[in-house]
Z-matrix of the N, CA and C atoms (Angstrom, degrees):
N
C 1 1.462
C 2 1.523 1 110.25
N 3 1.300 2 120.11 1 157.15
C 4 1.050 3 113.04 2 -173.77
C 5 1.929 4 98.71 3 -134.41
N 6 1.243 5 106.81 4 147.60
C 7 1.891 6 126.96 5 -169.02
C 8 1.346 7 90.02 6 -87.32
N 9 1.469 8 117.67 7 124.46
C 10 1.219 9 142.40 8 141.42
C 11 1.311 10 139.34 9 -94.59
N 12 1.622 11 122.57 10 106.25
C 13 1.257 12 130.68 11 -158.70
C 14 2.028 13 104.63 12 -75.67
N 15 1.050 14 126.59 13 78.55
C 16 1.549 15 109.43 14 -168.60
C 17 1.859 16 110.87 15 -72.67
N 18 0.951 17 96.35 16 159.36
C 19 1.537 18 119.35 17 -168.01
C 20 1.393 19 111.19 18 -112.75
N 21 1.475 20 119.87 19 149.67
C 22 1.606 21 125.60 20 -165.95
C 23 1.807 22 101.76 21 -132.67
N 24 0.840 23 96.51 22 139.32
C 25 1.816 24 96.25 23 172.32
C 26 1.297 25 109.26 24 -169.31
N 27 1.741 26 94.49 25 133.45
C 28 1.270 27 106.03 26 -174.56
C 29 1.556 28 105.99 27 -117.31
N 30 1.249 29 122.86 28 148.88
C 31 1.574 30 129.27 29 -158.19
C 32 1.658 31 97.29 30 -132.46
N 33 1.428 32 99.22 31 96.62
C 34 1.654 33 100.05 32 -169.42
C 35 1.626 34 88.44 33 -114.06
N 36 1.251 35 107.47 34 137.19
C 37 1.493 36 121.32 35 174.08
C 38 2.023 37 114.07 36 -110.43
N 39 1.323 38 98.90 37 107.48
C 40 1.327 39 88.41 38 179.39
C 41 1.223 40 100.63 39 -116.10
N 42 1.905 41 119.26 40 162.55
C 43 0.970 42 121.43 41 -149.80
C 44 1.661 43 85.97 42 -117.49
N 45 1.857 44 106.84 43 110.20
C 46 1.183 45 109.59 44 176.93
C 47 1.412 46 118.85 45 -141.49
N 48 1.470 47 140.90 46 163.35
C 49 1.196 48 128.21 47 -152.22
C 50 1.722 49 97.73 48 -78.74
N 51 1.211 50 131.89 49 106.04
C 52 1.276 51 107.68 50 163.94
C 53 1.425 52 137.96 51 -70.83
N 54 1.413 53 123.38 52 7.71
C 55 1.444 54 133.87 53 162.58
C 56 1.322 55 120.73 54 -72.57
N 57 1.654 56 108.63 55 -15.01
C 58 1.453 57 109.83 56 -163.84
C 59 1.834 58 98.10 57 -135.80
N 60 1.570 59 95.08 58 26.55
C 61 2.014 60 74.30 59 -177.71
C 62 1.530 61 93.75 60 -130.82
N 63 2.004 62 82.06 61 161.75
C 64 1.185 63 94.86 62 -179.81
C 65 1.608 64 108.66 63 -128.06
N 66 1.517 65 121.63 64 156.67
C 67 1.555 66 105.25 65 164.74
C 68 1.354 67 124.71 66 -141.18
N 69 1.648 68 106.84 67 137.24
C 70 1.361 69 117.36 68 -152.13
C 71 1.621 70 91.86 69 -99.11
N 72 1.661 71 113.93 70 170.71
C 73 1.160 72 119.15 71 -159.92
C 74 1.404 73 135.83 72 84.30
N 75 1.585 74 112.39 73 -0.50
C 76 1.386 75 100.62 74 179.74
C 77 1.692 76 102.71 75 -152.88
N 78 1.445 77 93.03 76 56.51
C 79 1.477 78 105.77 77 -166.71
C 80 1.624 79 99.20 78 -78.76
N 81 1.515 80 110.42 79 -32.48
C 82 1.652 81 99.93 80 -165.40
C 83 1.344 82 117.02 81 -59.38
N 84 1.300 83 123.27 82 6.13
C 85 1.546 84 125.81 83 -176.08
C 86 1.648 85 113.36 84 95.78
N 87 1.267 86 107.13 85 -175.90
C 88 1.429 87 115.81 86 -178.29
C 89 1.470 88 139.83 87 177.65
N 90 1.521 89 136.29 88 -125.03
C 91 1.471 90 80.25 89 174.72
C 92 2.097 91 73.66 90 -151.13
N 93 1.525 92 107.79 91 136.57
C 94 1.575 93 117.61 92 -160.32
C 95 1.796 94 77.73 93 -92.59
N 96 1.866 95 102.70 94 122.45
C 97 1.152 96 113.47 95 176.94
C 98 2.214 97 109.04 96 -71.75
N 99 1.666 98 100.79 97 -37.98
C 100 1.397 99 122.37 98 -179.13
C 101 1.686 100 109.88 99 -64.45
N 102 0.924 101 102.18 100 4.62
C 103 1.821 102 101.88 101 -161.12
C 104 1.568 103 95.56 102 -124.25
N 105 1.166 104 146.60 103 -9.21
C 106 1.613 105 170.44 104 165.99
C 107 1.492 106 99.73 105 99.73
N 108 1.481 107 120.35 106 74.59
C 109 1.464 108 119.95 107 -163.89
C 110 1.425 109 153.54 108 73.61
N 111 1.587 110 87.92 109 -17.86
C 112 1.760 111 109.85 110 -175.53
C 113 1.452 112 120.46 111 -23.55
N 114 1.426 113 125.65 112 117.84
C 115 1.298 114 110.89 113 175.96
C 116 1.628 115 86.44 114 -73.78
N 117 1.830 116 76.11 115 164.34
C 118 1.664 117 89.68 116 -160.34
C 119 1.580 118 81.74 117 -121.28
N 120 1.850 119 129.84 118 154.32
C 121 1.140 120 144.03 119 176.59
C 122 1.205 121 105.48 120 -63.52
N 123 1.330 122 114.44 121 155.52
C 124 1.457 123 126.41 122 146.65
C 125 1.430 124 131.44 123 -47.24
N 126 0.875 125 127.72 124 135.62
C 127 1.841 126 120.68 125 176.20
C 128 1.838 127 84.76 126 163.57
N 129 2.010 128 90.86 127 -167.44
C 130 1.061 129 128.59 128 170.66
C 131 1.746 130 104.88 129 -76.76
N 132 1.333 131 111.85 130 149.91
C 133 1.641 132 125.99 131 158.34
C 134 1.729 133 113.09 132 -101.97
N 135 1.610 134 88.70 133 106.81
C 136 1.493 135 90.51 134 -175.77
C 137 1.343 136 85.42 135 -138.47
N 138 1.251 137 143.48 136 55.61
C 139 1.593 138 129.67 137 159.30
C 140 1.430 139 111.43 138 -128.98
N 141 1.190 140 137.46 139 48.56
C 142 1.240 141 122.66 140 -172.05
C 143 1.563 142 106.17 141 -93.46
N 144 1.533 143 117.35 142 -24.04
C 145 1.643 144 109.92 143 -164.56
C 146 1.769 145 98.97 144 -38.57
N 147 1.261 146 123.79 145 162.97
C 148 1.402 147 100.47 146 142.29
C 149 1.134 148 115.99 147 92.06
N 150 1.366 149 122.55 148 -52.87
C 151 1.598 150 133.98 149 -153.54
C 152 1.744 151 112.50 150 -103.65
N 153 0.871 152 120.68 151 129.15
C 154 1.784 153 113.70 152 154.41
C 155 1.155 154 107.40 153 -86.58
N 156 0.953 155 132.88 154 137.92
C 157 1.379 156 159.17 155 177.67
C 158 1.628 157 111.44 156 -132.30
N 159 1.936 158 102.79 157 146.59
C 160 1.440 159 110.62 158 175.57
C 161 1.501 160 91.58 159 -146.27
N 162 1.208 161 110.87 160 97.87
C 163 1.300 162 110.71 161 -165.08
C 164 2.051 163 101.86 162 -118.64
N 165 1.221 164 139.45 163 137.33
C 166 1.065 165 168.31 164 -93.39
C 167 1.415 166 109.47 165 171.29
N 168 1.318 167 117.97 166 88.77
C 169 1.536 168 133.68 167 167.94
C 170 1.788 169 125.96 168 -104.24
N 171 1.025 170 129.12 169 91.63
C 172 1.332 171 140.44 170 -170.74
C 173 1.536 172 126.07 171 -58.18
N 174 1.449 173 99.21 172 19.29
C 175 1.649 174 119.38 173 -173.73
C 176 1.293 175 98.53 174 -136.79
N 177 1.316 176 97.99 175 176.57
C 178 2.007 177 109.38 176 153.05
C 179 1.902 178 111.52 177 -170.31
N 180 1.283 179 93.47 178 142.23
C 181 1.052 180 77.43 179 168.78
C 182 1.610 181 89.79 180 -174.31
N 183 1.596 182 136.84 181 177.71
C 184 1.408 183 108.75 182 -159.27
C 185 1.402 184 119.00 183 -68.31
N 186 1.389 185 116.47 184 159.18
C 187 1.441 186 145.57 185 -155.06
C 188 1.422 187 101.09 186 -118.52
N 189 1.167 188 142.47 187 113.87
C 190 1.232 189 131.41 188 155.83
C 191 1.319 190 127.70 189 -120.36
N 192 1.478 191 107.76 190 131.06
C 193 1.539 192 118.22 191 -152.61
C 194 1.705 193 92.81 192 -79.11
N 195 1.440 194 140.43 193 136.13
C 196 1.333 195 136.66 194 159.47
C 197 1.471 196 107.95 195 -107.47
N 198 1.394 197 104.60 196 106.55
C 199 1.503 198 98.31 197 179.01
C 200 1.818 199 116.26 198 -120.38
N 201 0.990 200 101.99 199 102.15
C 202 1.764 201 117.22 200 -142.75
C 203 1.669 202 96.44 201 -71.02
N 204 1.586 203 106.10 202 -34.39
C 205 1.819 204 118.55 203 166.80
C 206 1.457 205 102.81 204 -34.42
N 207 1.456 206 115.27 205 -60.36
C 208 1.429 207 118.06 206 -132.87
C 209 2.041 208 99.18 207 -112.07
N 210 1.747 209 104.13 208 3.02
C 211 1.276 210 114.14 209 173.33
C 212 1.621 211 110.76 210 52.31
N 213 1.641 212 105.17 211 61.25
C 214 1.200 213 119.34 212 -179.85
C 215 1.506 214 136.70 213 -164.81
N 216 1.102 215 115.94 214 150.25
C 217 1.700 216 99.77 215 176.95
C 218 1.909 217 92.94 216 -124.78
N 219 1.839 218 91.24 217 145.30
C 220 1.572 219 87.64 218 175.51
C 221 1.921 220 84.74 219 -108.96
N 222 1.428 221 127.91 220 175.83
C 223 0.975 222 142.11 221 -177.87
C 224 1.551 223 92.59 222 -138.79
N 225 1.291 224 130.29 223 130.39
C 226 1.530 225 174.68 224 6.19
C 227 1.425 226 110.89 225 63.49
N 228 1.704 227 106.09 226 89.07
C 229 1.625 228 97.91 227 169.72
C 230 1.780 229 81.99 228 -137.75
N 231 1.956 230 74.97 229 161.65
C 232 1.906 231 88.54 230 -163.46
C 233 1.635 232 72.61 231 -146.69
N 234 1.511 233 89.33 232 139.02
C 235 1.982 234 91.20 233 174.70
C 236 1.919 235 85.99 234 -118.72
N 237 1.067 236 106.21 235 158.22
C 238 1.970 237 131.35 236 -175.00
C 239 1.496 238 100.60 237 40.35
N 240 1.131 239 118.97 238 32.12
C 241 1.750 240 100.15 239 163.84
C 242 1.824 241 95.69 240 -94.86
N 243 1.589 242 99.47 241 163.53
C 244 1.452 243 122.71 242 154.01
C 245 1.347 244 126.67 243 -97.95
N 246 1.026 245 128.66 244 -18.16
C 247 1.688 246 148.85 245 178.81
C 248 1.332 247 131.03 246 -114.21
N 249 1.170 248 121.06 247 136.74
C 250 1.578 249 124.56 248 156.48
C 251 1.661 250 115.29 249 -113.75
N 252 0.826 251 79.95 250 160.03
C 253 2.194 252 86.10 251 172.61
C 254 1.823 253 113.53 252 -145.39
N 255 1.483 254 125.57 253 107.23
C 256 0.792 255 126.29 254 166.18
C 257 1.886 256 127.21 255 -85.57
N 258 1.273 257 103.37 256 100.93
C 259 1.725 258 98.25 257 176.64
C 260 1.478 259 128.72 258 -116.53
């Protein structure tokens, strides 16, 4: 027999300005699925206007959406995951 690790994902769509947001929590970098894997630098995520992105983070821990349009922060907590995925 062989051990299968199963996986959970949840695909929450919130309705936020993407010209004006930013998201904290996933500064250590990661890895750009659209780019053929590219680890991606460390910093802030501030480019989404505009962009598709498939972005791949090998941690987790909370995420908070800043969406300065909509005069708000959402908070993103995940307890025993290893991953995030921003798309």
């Amino acid at each position: 027999t062989e051990t299968i690790t199963p996986e959970l994902a949840l695909h929450a769509y919130w309705a936020v300005d993407a010209q004006a947001l930013r998201i904290e929590g996933i500064e250590e970098g990661g890895i750009d699925r659209l780019a053929d894997n590219a680890q991606l630098p460390a910093g802030p995520f501030e480019e989404l206007a505009g962009q598709t992105v498939d972005r791949f983070y090998p941690f987790a821990g909370d995420i908070v959406l800043v969406d300065a349009g909509g005069h708000r922060k959402i908070t993103l907590r995940s307890e025993e995951s290893d991953k995030s995925v921003v798309w």
